[in-house]
NUVO-329871 format. One line per field, with one value per residue: residue number from 1; x, y, z of N, C-alpha, C in turn. Coordinates in Angstrom, 2 decimals, padded with zeros to 5 digits, always signed. Layout:
BEGIN
n = NUM,...
n_x = X,...
n_y = Y,...
n_z = Z,...
ca_x = X,...
ca_y = Y,...
ca_z = Z,...
c_x = X,...
c_y = Y,...
c_z = Z,...
//
This chain:
BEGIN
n = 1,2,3,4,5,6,7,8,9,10,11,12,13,14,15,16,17,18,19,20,21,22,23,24,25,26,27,28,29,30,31,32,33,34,35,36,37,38,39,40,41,42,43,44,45,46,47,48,49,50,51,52,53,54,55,56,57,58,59,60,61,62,63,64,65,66,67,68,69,70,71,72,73,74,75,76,77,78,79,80,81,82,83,84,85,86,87,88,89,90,91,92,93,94,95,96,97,98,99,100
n_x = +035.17,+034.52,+036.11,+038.91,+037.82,+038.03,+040.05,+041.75,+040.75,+041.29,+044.36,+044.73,+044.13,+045.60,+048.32,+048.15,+048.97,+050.44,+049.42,+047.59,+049.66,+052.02,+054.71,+056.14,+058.80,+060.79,+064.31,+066.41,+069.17,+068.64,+066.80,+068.32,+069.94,+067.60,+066.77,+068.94,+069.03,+066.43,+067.37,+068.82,+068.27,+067.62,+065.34,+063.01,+063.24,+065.07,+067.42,+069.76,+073.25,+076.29,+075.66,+075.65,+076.91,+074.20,+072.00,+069.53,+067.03,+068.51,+069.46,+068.53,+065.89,+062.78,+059.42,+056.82,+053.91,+051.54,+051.54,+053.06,+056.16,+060.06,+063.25,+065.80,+069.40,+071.22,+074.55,+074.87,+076.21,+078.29,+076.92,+075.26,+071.78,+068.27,+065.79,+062.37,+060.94,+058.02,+055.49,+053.33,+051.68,+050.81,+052.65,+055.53,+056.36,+057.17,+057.66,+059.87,+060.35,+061.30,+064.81,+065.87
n_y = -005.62,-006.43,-004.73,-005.97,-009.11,-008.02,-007.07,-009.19,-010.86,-009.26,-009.25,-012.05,-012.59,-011.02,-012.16,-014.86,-017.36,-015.81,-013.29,-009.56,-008.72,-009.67,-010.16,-011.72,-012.58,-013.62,-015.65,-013.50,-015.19,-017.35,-017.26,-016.47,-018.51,-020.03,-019.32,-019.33,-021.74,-022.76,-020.62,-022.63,-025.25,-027.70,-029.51,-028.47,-025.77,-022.89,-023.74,-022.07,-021.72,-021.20,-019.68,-017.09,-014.85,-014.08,-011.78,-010.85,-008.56,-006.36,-007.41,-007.63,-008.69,-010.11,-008.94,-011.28,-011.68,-012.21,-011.75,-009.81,-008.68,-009.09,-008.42,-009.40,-009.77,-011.01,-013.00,-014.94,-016.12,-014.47,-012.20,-009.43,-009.69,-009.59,-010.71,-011.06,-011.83,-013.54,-013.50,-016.36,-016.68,-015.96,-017.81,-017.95,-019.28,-018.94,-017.63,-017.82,-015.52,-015.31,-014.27,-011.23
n_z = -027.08,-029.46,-031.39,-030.43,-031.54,-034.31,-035.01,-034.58,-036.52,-038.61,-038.43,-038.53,-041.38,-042.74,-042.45,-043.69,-045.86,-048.34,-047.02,-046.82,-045.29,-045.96,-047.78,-050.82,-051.99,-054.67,-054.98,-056.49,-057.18,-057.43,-059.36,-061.34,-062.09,-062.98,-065.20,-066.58,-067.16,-068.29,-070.76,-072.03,-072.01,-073.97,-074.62,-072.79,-073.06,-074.57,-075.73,-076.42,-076.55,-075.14,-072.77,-070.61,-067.54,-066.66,-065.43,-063.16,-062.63,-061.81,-060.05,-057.54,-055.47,-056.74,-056.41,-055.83,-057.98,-059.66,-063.18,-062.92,-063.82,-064.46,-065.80,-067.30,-068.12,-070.59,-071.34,-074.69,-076.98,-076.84,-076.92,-076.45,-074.75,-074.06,-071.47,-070.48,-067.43,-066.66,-064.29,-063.66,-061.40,-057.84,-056.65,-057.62,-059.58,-062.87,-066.61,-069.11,-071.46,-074.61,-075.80,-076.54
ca_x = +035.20,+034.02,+037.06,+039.40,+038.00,+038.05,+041.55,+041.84,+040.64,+042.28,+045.93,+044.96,+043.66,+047.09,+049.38,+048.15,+049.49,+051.05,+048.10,+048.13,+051.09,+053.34,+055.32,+056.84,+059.82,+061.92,+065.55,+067.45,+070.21,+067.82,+066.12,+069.67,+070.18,+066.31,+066.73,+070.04,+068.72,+065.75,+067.59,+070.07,+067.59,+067.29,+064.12,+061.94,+063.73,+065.36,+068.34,+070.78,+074.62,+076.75,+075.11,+076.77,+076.48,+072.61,+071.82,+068.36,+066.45,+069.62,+070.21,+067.59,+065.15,+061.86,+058.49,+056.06,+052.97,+050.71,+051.28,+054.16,+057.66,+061.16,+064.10,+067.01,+070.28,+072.17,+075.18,+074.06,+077.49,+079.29,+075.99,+073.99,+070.52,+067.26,+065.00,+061.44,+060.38,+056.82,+055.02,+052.20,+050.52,+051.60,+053.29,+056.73,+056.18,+057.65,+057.76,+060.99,+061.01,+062.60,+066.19,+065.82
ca_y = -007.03,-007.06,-004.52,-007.31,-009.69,-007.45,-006.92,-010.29,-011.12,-008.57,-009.95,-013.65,-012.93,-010.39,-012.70,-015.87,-018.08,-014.75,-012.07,-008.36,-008.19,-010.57,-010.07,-012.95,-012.14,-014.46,-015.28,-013.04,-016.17,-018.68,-016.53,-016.31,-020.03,-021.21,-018.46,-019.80,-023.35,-022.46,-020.37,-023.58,-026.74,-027.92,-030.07,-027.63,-024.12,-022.26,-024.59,-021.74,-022.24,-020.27,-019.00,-016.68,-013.60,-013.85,-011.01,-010.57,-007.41,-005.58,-008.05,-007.33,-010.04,-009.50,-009.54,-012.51,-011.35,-013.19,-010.85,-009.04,-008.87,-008.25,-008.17,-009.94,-009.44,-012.20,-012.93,-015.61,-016.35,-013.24,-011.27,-008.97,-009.60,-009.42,-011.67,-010.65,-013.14,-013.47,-014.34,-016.94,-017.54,-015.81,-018.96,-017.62,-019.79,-017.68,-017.81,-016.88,-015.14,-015.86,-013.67,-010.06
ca_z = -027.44,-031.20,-031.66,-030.79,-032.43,-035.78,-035.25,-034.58,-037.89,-039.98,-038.52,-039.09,-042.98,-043.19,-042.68,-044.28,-047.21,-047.75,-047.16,-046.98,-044.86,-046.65,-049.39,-051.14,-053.20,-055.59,-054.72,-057.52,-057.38,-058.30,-060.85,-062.21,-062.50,-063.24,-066.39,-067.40,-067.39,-069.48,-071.95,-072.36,-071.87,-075.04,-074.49,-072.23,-072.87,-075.80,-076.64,-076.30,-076.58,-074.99,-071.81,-069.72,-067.45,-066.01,-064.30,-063.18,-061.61,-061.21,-058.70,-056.49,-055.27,-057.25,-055.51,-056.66,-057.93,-060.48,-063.71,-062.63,-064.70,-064.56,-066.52,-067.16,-069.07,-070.45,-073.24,-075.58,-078.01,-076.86,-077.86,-075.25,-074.48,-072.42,-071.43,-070.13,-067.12,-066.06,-063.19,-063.94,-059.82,-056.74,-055.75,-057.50,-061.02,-063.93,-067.20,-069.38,-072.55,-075.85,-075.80,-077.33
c_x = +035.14,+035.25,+037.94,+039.31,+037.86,+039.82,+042.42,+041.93,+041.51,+043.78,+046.01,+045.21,+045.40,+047.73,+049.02,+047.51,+049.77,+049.53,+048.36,+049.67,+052.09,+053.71,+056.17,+057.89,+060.70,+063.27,+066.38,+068.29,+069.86,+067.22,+067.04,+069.72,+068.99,+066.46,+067.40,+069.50,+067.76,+066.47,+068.49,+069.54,+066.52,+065.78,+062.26,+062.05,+063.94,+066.20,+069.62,+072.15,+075.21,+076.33,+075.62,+075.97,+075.17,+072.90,+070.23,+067.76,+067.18,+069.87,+069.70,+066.13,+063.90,+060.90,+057.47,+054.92,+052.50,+050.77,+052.73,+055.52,+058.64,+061.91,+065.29,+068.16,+071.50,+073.35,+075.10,+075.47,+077.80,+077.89,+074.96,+072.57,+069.54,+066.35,+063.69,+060.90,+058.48,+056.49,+053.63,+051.44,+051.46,+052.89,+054.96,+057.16,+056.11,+057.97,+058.99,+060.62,+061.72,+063.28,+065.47,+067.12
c_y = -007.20,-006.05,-005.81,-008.14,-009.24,-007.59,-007.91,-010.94,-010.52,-009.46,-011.60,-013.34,-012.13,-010.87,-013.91,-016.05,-016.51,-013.91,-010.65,-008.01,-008.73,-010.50,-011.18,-012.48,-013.40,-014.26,-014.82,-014.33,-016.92,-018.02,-016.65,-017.59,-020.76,-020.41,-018.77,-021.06,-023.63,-022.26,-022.07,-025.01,-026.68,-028.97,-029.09,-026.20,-024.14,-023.19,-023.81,-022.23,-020.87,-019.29,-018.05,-014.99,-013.38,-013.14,-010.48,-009.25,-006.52,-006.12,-008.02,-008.14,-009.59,-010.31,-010.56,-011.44,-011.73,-011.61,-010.11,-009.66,-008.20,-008.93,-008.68,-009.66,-010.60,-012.43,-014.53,-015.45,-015.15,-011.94,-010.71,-009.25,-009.58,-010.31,-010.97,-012.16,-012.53,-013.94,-015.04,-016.90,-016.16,-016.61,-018.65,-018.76,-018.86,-018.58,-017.15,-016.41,-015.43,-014.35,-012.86,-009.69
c_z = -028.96,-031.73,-032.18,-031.52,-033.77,-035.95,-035.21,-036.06,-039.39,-039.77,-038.88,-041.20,-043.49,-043.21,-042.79,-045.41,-047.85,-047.86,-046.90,-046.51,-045.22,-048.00,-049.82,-052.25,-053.71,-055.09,-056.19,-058.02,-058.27,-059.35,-061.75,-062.79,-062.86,-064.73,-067.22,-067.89,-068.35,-070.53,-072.36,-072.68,-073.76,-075.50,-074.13,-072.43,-074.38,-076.40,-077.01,-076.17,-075.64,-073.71,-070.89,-068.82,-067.30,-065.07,-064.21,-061.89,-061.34,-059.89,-057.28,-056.20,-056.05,-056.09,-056.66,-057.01,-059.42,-061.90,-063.92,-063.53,-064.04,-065.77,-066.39,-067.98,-069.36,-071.88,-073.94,-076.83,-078.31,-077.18,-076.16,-075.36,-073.96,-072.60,-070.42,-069.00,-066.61,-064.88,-063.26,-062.41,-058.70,-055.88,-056.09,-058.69,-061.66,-065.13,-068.31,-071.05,-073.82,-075.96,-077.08,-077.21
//
């Protein structure tokens, strides 16, 4: 009986709001287009010209995690460069980089 309900407990706390067993990953796509929109938004972002060619993670969904980075690669008036994003929360709120 007190098995059960242990095991009970572990699978509730594992899989909620994501918990051990859940992994929450970023859609690559949207990373692509929330990154572009930054570098380009001249109010809230960089103010970039020229945007082109976002490719983030090597294209591979990143997982969320409060802390955690990846990598982006973008051309910026014909010019290569990278952008460092962050992850501020688990929730999948990131922060972008000013263009290296």
């Amino acid at each position: 009986m007190i098995v059960v309900l242990v095991i009970g407990i572990v699978l509730v706390v594992g899989f909620w709001q994501p918990g051990f067993f859940v992994t929450t990953k970023l859609d690559v796509n949207k990373a692509n287009s929330g990154v572009q929109q930054i570098l380009t938004d001249e109010t809230n972002g960089y103010g970039a010209k020229n945007v082109k060619d976002v490719k983030c993670n090597n294209g591979v969904n990143p997982t969320v995690k409060k802390g955690a980075t990846f990598e982006c690669t973008v051309s910026i008036d014909g010019a290569s460069k990278h952008v460092t994003v962050t992850f501020q929360d688990n929730k999948g709120t990131y922060e972008v980089g000013r263009p290296q």
